[in-house]
RONUZA-112979 format. One record per residue: residue number from 1; z, x, y of N, C-alpha, C in turn. Coordinates in Angstrom, 3 decimals. Example, Ala and Ser with C-alpha at 12.3 -4.5 7.8 and 13.67 -1.06 7.14 Angstrom:
<pts>
<pt n="1" n_z="7.800" n_x="13.190" n_y="-5.690" ca_z="7.800" ca_x="12.300" ca_y="-4.500" c_z="7.800" c_x="13.200" c_y="-3.300"/>
<pt n="2" n_z="7.080" n_x="12.850" n_y="-2.250" ca_z="7.140" ca_x="13.670" ca_y="-1.060" c_z="7.870" c_x="12.900" c_y="0.030"/>
</pts>
This chain:
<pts>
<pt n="1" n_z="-21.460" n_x="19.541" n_y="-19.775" ca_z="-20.421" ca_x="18.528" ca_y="-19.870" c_z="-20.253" c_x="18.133" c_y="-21.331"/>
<pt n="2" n_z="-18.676" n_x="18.006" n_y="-21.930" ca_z="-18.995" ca_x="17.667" ca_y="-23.374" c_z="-18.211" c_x="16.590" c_y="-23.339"/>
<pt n="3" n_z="-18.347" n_x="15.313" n_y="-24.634" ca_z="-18.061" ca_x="14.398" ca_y="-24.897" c_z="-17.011" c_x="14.117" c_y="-24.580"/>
<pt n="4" n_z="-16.705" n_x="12.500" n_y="-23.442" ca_z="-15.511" ca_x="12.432" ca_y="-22.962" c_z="-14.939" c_x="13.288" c_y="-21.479"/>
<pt n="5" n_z="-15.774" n_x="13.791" n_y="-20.838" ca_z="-15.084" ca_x="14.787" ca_y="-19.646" c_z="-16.284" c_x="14.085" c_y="-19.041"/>
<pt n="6" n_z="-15.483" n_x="13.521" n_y="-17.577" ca_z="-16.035" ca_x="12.800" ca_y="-16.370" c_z="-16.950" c_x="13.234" c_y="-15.903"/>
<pt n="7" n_z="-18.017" n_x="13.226" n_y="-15.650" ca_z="-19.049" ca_x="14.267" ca_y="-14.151" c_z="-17.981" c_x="14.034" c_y="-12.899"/>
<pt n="8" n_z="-17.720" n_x="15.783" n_y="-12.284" ca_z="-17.524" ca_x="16.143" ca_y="-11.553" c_z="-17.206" c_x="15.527" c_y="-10.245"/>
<pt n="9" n_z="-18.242" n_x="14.875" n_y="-9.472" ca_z="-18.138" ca_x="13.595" ca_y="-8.891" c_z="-17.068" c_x="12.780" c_y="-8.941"/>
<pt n="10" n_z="-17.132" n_x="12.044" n_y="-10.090" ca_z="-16.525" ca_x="10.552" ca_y="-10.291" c_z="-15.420" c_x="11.177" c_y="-10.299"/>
<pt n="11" n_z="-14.856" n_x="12.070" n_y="-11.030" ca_z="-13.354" ca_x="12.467" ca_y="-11.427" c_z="-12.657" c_x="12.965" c_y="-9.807"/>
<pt n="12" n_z="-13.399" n_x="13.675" n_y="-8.926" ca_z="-13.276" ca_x="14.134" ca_y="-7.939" c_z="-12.966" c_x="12.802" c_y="-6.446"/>
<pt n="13" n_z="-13.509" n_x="11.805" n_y="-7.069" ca_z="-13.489" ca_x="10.380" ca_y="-6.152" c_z="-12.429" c_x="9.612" c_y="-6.487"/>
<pt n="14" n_z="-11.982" n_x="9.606" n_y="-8.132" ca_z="-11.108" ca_x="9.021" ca_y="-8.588" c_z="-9.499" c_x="9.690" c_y="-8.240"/>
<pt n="15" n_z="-9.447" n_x="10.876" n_y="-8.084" ca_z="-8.329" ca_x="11.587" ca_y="-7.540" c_z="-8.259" c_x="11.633" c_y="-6.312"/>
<pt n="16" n_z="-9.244" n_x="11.767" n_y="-5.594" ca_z="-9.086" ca_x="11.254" ca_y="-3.801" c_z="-8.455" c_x="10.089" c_y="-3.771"/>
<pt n="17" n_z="-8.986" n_x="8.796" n_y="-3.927" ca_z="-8.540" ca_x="7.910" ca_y="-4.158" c_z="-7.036" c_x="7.464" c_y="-4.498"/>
<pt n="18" n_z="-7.020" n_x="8.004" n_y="-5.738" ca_z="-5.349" ca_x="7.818" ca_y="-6.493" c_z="-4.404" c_x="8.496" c_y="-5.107"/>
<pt n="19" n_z="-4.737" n_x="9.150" n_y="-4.731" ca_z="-3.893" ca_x="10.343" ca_y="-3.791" c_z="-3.669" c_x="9.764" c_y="-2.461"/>
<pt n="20" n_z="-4.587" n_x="8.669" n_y="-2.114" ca_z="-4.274" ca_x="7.932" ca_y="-0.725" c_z="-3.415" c_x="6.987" c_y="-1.267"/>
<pt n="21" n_z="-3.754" n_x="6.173" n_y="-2.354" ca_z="-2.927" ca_x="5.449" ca_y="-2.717" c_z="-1.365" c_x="5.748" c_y="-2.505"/>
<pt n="22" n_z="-1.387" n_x="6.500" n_y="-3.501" ca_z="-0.274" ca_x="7.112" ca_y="-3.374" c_z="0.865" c_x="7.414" c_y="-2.198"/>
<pt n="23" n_z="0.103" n_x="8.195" n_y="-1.620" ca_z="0.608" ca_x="8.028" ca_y="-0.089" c_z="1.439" c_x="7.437" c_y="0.373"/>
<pt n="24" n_z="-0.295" n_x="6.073" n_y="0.367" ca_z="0.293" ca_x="4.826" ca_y="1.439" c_z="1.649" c_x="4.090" c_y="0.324"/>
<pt n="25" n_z="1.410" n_x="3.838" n_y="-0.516" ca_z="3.060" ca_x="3.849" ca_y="-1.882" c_z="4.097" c_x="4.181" c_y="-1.280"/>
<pt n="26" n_z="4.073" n_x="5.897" n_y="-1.548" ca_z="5.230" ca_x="6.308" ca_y="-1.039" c_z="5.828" c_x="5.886" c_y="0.733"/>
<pt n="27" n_z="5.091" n_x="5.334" n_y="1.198" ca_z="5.820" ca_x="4.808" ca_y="2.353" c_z="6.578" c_x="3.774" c_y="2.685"/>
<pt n="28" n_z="5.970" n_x="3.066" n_y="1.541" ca_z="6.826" ca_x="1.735" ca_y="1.644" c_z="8.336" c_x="2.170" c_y="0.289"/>
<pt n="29" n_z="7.708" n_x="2.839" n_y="-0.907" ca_z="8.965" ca_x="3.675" ca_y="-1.847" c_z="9.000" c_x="4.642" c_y="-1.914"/>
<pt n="30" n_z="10.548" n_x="4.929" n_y="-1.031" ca_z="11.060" ca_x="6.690" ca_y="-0.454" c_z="11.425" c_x="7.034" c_y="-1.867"/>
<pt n="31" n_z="11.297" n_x="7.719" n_y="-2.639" ca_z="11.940" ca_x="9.095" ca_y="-3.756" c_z="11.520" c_x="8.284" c_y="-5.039"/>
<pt n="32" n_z="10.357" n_x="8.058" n_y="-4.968" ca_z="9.918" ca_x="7.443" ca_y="-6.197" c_z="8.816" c_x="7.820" c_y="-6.834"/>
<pt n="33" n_z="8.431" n_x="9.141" n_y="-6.760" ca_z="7.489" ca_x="9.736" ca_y="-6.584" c_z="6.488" c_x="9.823" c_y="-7.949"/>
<pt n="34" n_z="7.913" n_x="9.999" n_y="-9.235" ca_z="7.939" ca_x="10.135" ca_y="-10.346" c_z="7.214" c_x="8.625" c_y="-11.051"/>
<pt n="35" n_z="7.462" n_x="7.954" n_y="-10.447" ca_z="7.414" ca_x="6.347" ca_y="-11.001" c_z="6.029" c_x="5.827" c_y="-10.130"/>
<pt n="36" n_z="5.812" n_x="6.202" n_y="-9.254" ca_z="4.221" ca_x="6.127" ca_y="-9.056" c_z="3.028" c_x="6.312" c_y="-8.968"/>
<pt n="37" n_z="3.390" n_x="7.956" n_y="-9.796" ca_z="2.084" ca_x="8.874" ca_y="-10.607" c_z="2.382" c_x="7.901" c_y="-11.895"/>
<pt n="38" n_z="3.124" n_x="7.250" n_y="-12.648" ca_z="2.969" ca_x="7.002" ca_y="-14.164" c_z="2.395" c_x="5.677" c_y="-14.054"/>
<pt n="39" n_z="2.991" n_x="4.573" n_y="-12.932" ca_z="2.326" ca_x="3.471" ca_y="-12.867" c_z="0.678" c_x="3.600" c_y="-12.354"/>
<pt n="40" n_z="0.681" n_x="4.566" n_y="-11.430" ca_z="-0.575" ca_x="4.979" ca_y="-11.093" c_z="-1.788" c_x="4.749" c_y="-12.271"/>
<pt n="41" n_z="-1.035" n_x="6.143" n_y="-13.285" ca_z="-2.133" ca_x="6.443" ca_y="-14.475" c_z="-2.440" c_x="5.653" c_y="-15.178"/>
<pt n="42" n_z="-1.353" n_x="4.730" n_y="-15.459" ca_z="-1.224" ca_x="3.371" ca_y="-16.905" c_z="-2.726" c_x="2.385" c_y="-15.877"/>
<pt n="43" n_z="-2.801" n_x="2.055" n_y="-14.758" ca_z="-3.257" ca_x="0.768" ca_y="-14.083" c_z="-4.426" c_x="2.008" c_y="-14.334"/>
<pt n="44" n_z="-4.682" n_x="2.914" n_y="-14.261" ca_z="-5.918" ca_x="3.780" ca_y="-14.008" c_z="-6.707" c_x="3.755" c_y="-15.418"/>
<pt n="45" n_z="-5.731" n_x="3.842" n_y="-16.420" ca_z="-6.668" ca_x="4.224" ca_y="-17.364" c_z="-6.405" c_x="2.456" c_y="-17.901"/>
<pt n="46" n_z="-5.979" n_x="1.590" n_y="-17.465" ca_z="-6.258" ca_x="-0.183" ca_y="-17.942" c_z="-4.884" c_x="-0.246" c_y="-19.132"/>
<pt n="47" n_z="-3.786" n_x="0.298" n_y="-18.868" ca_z="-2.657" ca_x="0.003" ca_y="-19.610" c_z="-1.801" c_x="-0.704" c_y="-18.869"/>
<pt n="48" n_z="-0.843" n_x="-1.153" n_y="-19.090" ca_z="0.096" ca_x="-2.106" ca_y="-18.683" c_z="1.704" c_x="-0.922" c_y="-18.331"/>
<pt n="49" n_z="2.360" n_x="-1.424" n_y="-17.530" ca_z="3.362" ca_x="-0.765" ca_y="-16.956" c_z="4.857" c_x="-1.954" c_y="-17.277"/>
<pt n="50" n_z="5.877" n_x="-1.348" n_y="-17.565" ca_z="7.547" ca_x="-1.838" ca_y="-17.866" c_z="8.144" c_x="-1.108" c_y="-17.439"/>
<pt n="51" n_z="8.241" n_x="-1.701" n_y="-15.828" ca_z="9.553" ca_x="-1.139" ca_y="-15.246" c_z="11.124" c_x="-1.449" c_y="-15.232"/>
<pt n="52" n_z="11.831" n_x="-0.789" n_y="-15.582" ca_z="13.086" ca_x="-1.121" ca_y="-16.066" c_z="14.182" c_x="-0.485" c_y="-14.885"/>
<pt n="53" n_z="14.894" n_x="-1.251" n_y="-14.459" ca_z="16.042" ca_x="-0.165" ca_y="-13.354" c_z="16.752" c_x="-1.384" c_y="-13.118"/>
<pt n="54" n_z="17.901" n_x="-0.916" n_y="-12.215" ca_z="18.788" ca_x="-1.866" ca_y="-11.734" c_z="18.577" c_x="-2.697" c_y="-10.363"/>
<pt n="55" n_z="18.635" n_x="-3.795" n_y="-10.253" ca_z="18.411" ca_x="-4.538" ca_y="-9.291" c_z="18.490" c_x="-3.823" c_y="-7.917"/>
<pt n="56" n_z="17.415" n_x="-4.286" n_y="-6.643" ca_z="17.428" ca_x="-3.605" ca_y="-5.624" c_z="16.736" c_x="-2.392" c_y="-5.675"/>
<pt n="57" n_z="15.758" n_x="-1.777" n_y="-6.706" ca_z="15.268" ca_x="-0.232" ca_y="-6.198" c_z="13.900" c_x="-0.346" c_y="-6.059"/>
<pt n="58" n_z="13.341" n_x="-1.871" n_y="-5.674" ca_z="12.105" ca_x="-1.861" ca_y="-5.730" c_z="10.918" c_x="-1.844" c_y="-6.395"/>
<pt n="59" n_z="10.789" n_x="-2.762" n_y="-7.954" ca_z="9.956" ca_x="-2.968" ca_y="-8.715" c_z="9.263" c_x="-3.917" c_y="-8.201"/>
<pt n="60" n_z="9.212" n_x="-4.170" n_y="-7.307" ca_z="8.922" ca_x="-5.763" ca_y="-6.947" c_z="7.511" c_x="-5.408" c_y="-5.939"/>
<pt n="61" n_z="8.321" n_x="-4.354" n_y="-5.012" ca_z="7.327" ca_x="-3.498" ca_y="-3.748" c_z="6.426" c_x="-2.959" c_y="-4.987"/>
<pt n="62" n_z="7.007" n_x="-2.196" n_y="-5.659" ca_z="6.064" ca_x="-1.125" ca_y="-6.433" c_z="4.493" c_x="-2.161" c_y="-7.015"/>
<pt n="63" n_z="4.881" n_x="-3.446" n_y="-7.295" ca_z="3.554" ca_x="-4.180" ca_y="-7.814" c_z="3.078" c_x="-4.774" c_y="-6.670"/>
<pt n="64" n_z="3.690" n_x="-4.636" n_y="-5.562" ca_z="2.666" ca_x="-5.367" ca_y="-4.643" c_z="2.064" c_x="-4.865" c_y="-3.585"/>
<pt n="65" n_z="2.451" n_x="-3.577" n_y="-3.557" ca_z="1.801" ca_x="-2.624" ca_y="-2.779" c_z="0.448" c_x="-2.149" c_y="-3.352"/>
<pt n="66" n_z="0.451" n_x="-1.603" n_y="-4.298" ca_z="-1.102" ca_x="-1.353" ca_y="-4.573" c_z="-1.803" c_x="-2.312" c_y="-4.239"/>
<pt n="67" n_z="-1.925" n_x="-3.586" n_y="-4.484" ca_z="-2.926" ca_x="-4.708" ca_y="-3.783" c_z="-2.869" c_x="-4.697" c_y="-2.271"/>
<pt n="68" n_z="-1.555" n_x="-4.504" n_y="-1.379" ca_z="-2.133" ca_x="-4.367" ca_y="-0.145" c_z="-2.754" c_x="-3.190" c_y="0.436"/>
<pt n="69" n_z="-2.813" n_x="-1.692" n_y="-0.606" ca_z="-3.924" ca_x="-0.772" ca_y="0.104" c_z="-5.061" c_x="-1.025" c_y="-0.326"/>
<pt n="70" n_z="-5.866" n_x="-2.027" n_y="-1.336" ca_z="-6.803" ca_x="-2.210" ca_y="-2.655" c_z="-7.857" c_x="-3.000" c_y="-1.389"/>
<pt n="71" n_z="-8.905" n_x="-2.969" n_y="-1.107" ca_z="-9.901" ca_x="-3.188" ca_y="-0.623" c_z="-10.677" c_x="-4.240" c_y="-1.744"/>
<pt n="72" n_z="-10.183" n_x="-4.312" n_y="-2.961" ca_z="-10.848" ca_x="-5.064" ca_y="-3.394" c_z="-9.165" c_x="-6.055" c_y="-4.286"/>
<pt n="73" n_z="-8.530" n_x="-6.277" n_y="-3.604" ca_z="-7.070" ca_x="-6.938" ca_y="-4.252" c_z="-7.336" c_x="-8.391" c_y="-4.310"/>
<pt n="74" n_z="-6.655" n_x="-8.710" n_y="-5.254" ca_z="-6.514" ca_x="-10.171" ca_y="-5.534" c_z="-5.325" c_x="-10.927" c_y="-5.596"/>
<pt n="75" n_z="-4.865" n_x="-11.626" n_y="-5.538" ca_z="-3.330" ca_x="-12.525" ca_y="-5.432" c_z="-2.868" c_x="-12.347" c_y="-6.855"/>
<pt n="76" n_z="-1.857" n_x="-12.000" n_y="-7.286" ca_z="-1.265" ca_x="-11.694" ca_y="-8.626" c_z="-0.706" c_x="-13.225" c_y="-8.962"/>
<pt n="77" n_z="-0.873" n_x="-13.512" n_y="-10.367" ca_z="0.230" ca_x="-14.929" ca_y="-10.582" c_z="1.593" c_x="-14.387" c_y="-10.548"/>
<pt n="78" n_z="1.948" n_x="-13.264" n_y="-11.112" ca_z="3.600" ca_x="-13.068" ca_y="-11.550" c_z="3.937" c_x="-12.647" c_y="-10.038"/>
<pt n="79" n_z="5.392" n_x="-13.631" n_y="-9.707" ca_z="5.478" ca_x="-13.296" ca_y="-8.267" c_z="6.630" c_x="-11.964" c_y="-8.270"/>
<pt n="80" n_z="7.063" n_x="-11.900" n_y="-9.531" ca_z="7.991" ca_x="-10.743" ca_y="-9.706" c_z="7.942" c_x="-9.950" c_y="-10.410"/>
<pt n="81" n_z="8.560" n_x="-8.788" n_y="-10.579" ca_z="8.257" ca_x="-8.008" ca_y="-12.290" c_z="9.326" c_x="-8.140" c_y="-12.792"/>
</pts>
């Protein structure tokens, strides 16, 4: 293993994971598929996400869904994005 590359394991748990997520995501946002691998990665690797679109396509679901598949979720202050 060289400097910076996950053990096998963890990286292997962390993509199971992301991938249910995901999923359960895409069920509540149909054709958004693109926009919830990137929000995915940013919250994964501890970056911040700016979603920008026109009213009605669901930025709103997109932040509050990950806390209802999250086993360990917490109540967000911002009630909107």
């Amino acid at each position: 293993m060289t400097q910076g590359e996950a053990p096998t394991g963890i990286s292997e748990a962390v993509a199971q994971a992301a991938a249910k997520i995901k999923t359960n995501i895409e069920k509540v946002l149909v054709g958004k598929g693109d926009v919830i691998d990137l929000t995915l990665a940013a919250i994964l690797s501890g970056g911040h996400v700016l979603v920008e679109d026109v009213p009605g396509i669901g930025k709103t679901n997109l932040r509050c869904t990950p806390s209802r598949y999250s086993a360990h979720s917490s109540a967000s202050s911002a009630p909107r994005i």
